[in-house]
mmCIF file of the C-alpha atoms, coordinates in Angstrom:
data_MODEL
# 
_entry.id   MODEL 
# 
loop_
_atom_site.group_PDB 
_atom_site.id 
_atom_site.type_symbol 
_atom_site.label_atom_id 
_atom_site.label_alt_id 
_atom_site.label_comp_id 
_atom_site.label_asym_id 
_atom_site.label_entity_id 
_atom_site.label_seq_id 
_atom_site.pdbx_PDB_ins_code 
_atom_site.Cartn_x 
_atom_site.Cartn_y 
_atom_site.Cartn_z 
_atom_site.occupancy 
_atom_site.B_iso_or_equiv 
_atom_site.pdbx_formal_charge 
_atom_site.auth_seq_id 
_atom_site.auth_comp_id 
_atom_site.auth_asym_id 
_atom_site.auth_atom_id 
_atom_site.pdbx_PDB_model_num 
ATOM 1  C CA . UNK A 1 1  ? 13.440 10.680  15.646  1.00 0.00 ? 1  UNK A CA 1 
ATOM 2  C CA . UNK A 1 2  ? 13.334 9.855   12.043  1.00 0.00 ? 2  UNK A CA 1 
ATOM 3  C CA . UNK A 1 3  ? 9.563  9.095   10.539  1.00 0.00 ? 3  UNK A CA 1 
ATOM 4  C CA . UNK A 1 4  ? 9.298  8.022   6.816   1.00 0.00 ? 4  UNK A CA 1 
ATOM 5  C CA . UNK A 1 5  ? 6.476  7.341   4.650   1.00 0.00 ? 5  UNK A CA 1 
ATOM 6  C CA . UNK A 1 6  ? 6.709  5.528   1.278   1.00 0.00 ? 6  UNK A CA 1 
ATOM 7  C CA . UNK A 1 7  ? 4.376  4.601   -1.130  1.00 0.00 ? 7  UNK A CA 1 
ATOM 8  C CA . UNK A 1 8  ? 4.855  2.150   -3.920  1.00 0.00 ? 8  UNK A CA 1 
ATOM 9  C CA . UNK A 1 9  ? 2.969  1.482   -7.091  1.00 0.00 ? 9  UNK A CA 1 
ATOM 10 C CA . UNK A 1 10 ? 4.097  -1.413  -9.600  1.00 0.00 ? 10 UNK A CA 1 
ATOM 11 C CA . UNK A 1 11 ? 2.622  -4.065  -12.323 1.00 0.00 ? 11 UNK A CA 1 
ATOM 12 C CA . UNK A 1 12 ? -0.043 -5.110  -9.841  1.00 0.00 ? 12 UNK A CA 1 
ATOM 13 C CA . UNK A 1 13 ? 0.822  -3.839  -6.236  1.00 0.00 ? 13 UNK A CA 1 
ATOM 14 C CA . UNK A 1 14 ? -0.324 -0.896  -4.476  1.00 0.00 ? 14 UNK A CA 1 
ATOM 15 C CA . UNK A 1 15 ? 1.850  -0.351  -0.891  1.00 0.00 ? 15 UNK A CA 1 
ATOM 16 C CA . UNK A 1 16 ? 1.825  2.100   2.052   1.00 0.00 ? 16 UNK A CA 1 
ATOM 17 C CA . UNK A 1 17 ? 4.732  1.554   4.540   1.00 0.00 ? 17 UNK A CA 1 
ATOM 18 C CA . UNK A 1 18 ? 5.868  3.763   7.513   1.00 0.00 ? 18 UNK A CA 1 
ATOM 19 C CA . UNK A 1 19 ? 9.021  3.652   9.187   1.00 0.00 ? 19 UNK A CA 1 
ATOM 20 C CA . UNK A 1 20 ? 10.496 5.263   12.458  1.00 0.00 ? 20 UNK A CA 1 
ATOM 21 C CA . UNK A 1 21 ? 13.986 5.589   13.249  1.00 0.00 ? 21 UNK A CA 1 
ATOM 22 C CA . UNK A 1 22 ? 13.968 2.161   11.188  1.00 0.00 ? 22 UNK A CA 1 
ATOM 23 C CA . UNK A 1 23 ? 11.638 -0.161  12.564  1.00 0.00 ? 23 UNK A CA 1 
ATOM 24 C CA . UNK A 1 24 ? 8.922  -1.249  10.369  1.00 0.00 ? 24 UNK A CA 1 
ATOM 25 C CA . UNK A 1 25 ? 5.556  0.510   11.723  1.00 0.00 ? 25 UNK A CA 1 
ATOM 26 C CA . UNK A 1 26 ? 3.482  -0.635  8.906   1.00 0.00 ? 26 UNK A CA 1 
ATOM 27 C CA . UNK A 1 27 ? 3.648  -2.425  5.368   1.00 0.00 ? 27 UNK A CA 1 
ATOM 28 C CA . UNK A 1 28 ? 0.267  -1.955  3.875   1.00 0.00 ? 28 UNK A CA 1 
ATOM 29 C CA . UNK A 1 29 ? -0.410 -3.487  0.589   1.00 0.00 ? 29 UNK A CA 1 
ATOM 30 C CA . UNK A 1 30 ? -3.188 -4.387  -2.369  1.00 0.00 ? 30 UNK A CA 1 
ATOM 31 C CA . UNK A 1 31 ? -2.789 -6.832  -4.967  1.00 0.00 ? 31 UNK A CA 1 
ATOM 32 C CA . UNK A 1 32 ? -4.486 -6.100  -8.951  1.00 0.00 ? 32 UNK A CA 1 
ATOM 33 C CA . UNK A 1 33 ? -5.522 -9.113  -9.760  1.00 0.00 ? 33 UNK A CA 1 
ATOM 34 C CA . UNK A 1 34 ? -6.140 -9.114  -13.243 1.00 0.00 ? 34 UNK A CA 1 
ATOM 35 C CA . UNK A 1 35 ? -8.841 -11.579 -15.216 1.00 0.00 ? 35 UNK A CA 1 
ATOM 36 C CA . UNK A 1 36 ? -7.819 -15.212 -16.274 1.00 0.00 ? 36 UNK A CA 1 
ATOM 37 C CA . UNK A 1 37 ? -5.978 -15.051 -19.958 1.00 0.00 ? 37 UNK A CA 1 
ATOM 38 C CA . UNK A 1 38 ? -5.750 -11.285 -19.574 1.00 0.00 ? 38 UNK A CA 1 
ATOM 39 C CA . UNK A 1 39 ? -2.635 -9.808  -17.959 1.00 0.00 ? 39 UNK A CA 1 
ATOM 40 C CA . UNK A 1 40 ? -1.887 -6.886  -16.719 1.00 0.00 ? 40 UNK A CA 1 
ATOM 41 C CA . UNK A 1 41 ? -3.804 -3.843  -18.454 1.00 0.00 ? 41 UNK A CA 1 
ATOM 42 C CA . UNK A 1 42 ? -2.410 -0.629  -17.290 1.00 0.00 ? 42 UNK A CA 1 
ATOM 43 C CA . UNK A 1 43 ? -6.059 1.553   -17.469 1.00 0.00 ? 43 UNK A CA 1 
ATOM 44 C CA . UNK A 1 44 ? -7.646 -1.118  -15.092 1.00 0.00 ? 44 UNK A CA 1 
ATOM 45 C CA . UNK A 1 45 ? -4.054 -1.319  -12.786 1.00 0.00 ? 45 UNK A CA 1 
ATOM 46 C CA . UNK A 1 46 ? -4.217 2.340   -12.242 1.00 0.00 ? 46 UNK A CA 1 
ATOM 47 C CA . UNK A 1 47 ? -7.670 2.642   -11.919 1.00 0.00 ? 47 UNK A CA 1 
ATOM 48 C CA . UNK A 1 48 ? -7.424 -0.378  -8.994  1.00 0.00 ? 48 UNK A CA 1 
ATOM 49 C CA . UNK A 1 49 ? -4.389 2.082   -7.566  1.00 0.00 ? 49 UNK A CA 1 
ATOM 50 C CA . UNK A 1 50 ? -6.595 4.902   -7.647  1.00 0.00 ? 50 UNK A CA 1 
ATOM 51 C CA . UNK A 1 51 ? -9.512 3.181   -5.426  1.00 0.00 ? 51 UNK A CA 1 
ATOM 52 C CA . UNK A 1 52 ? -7.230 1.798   -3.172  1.00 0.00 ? 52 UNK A CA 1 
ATOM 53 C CA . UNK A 1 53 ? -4.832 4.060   -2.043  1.00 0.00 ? 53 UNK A CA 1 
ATOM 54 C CA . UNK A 1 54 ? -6.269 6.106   0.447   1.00 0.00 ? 54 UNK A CA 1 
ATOM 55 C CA . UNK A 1 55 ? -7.750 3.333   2.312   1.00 0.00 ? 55 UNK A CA 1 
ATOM 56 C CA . UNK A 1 56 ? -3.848 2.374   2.288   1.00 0.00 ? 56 UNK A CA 1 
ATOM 57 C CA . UNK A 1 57 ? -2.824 5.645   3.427   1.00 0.00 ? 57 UNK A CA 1 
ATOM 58 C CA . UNK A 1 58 ? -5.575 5.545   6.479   1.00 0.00 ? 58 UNK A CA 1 
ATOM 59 C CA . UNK A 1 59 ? -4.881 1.715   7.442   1.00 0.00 ? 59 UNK A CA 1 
ATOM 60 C CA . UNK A 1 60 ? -1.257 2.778   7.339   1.00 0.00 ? 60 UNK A CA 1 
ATOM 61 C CA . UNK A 1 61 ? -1.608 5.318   10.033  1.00 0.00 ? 61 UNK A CA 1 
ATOM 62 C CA . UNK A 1 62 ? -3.840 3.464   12.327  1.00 0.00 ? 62 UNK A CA 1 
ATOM 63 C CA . UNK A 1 63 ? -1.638 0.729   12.041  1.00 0.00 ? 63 UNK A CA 1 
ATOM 64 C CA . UNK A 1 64 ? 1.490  2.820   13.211  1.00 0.00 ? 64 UNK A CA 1 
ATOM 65 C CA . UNK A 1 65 ? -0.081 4.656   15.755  1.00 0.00 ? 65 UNK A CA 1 
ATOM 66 C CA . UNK A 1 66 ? -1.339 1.734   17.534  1.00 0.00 ? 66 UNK A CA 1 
ATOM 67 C CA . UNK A 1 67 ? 1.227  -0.927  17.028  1.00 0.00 ? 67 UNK A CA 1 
ATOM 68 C CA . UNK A 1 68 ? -0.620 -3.864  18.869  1.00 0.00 ? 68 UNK A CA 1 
ATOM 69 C CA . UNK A 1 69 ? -3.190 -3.743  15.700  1.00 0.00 ? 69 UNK A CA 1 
ATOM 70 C CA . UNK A 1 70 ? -0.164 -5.348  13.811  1.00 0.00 ? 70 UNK A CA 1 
# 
């Protein structure tokens, strides 16, 4: 039995996702979304990582240990 975990960071997404011997266990994700007219501004992008990724992490677990919560 193969279990992955991978975590993703990019522009405006934050992602958890959990694999085991290749089925998708979980796919866990937050969206940045950035003020109107503004963009993307990396200091407030990572700091919106930051907050959310251990609530990721968590909901990714619970998620693939109990797969009828998906």
């Amino acid at each position: 039995m193969v279990i992955a975990i991978g975590l993703e960071g990019s522009a405006n997404k934050v992602g958890v996702g959990i694999r085991r011997d290749g089925e998708v266990l979980a796919n866990c994700r937050q969206t940045y979304i950035s003020p109107p007219r503004e963009g993307f501004l990396p200091r407030e992008t990572a700091q919106h990582h930051r907050e959310k990724i251990i609530g990721l992490v968590r909901e990714a677990l619970t998620v693939s240990a109990f797969p009828q919560m998906r």
